[in-house]
C-alpha positions as CSV (number, residue, x, y, z in Angstrom):
1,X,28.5,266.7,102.6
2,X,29.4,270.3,102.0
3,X,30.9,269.6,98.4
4,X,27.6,267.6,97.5
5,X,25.3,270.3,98.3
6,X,28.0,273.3,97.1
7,X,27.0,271.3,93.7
8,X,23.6,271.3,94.2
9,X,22.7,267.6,95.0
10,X,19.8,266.6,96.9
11,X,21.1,265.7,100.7
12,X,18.4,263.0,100.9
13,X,19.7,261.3,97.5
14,X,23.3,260.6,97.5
15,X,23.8,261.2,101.9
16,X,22.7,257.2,101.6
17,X,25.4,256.1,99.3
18,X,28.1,257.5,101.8
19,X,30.4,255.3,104.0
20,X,32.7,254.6,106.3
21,X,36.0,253.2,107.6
22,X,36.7,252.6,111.3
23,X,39.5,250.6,113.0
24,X,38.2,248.8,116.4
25,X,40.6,248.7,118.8
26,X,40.8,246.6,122.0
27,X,39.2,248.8,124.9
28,X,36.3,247.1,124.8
29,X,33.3,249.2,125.9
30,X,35.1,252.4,124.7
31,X,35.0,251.1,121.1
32,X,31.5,250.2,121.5
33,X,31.0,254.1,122.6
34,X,32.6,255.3,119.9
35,X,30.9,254.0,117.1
36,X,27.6,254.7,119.4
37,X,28.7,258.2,119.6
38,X,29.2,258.3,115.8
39,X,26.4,257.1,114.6
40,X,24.2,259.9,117.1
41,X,26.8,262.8,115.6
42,X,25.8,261.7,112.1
43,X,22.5,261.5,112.4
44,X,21.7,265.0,114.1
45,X,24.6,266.6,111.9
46,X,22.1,265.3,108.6
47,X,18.7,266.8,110.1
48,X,19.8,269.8,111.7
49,X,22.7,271.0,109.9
50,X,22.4,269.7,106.4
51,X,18.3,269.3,106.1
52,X,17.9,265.4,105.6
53,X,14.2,264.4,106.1
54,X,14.7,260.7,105.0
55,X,15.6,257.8,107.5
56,X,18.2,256.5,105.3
57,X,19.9,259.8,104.7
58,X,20.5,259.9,108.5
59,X,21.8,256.6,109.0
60,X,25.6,255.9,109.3
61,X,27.0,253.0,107.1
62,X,30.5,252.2,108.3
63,X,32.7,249.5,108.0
64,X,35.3,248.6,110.5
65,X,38.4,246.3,110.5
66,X,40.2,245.2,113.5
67,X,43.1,246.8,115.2
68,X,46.2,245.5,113.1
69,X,48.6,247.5,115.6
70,X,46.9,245.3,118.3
71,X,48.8,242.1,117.4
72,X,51.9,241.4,118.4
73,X,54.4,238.8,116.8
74,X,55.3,237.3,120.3
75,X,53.1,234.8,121.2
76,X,50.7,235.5,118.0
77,X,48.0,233.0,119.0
78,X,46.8,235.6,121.5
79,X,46.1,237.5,118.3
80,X,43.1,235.5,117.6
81,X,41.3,236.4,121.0
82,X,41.9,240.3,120.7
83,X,40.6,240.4,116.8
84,X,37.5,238.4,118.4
85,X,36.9,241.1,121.0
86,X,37.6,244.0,118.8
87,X,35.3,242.4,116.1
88,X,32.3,242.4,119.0
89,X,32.8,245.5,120.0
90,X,32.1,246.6,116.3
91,X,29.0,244.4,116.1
92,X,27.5,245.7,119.1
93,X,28.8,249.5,118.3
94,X,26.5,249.0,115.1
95,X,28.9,248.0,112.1
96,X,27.3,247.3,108.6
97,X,30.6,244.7,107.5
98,X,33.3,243.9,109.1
99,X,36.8,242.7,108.3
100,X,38.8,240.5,110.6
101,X,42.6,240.3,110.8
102,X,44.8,237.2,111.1
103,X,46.7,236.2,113.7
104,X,50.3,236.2,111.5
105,X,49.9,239.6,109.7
106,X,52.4,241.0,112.5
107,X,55.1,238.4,110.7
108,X,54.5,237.8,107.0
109,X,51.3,237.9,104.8
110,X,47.9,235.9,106.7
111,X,48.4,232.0,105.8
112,X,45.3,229.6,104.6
113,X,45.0,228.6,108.2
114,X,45.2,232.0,109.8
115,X,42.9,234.2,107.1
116,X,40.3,231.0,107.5
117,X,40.4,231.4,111.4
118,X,39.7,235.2,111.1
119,X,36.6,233.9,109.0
120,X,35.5,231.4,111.4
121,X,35.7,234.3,113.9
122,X,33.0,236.1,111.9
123,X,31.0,233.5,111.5
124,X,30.6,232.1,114.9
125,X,29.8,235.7,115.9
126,X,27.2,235.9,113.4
127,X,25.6,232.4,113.7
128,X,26.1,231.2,117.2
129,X,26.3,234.4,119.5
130,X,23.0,236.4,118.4
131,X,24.5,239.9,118.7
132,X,23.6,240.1,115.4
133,X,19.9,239.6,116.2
134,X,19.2,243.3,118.2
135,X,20.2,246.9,117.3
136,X,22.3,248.5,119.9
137,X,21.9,245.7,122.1
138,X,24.3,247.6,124.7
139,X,21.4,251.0,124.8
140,X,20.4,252.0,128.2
141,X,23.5,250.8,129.9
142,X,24.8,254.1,132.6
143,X,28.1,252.8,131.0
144,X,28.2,252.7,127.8
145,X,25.8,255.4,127.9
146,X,28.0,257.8,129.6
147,X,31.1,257.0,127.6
148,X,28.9,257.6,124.5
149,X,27.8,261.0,126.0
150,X,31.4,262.1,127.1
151,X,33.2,260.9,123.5
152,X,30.2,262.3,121.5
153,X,30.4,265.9,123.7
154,X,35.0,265.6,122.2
155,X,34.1,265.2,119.2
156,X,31.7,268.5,119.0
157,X,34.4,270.3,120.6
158,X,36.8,269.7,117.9
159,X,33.8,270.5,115.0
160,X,33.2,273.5,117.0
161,X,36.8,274.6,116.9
162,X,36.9,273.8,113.3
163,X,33.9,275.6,112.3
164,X,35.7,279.0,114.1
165,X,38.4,278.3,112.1
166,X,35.9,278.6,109.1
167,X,34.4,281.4,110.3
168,X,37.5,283.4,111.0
169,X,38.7,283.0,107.4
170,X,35.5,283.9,105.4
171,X,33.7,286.3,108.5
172,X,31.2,287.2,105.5
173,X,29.7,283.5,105.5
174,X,30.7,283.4,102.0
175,X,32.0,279.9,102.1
176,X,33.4,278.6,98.9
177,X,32.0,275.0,100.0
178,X,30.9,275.2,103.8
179,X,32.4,276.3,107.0
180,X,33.5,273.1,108.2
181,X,35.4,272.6,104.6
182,X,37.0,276.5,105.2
183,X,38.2,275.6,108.9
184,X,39.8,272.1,107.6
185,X,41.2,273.8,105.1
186,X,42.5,276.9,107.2
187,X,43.9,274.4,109.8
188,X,45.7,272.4,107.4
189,X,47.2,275.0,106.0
190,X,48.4,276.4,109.7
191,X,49.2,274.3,112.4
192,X,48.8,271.2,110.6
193,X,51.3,271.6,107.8
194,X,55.0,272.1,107.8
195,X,55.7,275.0,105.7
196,X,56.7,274.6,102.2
197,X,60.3,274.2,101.1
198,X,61.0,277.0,98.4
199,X,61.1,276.2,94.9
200,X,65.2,275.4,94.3
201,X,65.1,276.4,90.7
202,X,63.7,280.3,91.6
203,X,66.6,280.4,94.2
204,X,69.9,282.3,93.4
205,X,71.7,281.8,96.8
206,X,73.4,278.4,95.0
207,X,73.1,277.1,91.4
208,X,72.2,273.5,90.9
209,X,74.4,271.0,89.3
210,X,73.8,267.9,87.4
211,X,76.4,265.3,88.6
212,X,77.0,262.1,86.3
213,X,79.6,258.8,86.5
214,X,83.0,259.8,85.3
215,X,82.8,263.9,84.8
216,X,82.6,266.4,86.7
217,X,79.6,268.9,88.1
218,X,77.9,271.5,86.0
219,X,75.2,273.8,86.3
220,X,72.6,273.4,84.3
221,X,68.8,274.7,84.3
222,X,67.0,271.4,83.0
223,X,63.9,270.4,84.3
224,X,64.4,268.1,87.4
225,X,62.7,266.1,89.9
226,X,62.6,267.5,93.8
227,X,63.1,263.9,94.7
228,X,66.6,263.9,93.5
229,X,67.3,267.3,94.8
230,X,70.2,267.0,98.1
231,X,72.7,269.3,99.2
232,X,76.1,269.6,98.8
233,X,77.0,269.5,102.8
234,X,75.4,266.1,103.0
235,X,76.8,264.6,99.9
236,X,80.0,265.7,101.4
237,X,79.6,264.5,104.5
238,X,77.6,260.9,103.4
239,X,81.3,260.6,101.0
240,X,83.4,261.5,104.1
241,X,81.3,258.5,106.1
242,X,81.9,255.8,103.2
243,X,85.8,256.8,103.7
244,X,85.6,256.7,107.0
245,X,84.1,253.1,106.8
246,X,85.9,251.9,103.8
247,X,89.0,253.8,101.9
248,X,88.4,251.6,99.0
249,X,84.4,253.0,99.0
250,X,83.0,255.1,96.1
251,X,79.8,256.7,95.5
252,X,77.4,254.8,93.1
253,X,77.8,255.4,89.3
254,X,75.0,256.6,87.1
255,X,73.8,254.2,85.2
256,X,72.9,254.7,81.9
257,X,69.8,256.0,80.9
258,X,69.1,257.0,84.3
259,X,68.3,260.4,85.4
260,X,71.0,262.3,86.7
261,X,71.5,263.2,90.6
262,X,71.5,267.1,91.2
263,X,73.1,268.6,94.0
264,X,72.8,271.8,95.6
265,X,76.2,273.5,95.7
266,X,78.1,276.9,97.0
267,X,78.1,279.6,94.6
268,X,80.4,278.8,92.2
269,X,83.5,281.3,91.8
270,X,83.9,284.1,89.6
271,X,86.8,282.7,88.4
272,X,88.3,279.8,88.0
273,X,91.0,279.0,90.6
274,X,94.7,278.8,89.1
């Protein structure tokens, strides 16, 4: 929302083409909450924060798909009945589309059988059930009511705590986007993030050298890729566990035409030894 407006786009004119993706999962009424909860957060966050005035602009399109870490590969006709609760709890949580898994995705890709029973689950929902026929069929329930209350009052906790974030690194209100984009951005770059590894080639504590099949190492300053990069002390010690496990053992050859391996080495002498 922040990068639309930053650009200058109406709210009320592309807020309606956004979406989203959530997983339903199997506690039951706390799913329903959720997307309950989510729904309220958008809608209040559009009129009072970002200025919508349309209907549409303040509605939340999401689509969900069912818990795939749910199933289990034990006993995997089970699987059909938890993708049928977690699929109910998203049509009465107030999905637009749904997506159902199959009851073999834990073992291999969904068979014709299993990906035509995660239709039928659909279906039978839609035709035969008539949760499909109300809008928040589950409103006014203490319940569900006062999980939707408790996860909806999380959630602002954590917006809250990233809009500090925002304002603690522009204290001006200058905001490049918006202050929930600065405090995303400031968090990722804290606690979020491991630091970043320094870039090998500016180092001088150890040269790099290009190793190839049949000749030995030598330093060289070409252009490589970090994902070849790997130090000496764990090349040596992944040769010393191949000779460990087998005498006969050697290291893989370059192949060629391949790029070669770099490893990060000791200083090389001054000298050469005699």
């Amino acid at each position: 929302m922040e990068l639309g407006l930053s650009r200058g786009l109406d709210v009320d004119t592309f807020a309606p083409g956004l979406s989203f993706f959530f997983d339903a999962h199997l506690d039951f009424f706390e799913e329903i909450a959720k997307f309950r909860a989510a729904r309220r957060i958008w809608a209040r966050w559009m009129k009072e924060t970002y200025g919508a005035k349309t209907d549409k602009a303040q509605w939340l399109r999401f689509h969900t798909q069912t818990a795939g870490v749910s199933l289990t590969a034990q006993q995997p006709y089970n699987n059909v009945v938890r993708t049928a609760v977690e699929a109910l709890s998203a049509v009465l949580g107030g999905t637009n589309s749904l997506h159902t898994n199959a009851l073999d995705e834990t073992l291999a890709l969904p068979s014709e059988q299993a990906a035509e029973i995660a239709l039928r689950t659909q279906q039978v929902l839609m035709e035969e059930t008539g949760v499909a026929n109300v809008a928040d069929p589950l409103g006014g329930s203490w319940y569900v009511e006062q999980l939707t209350d408790r996860i909806e009052a999380e959630a602002e906790k954590i917006f809250d705590q990233i809009k500090e974030r925002g304002t603690r690194a522009h204290p001006d209100g200058q905001h490049p986007i918006g202050p929930i984009t600065s405090g995303i951005l400031r968090a990722s770059r804290t606690a979020g993030s491991p630091a970043r590894s320094p870039n090998p080639r500016s180092s001088t504590s150890a040269p790099w050298r290009r190793v190839t099949s049949g000749s030995s190492a030598s330093t060289s300053t070409t252009a490589r890729s970090p994902a070849t990069w790997r130090s000496c002390a764990s090349a040596t010690r992944s040769s010393a566990t191949r000779s460990a496990s087998s005498p006969t053992a050697r290291p893989p050859a370059t192949t060629p035409g391949s790029p070669p391996r770099w490893t990060r080495c000791s200083p090389l002498p001054a000298t050469a030894p005699t």
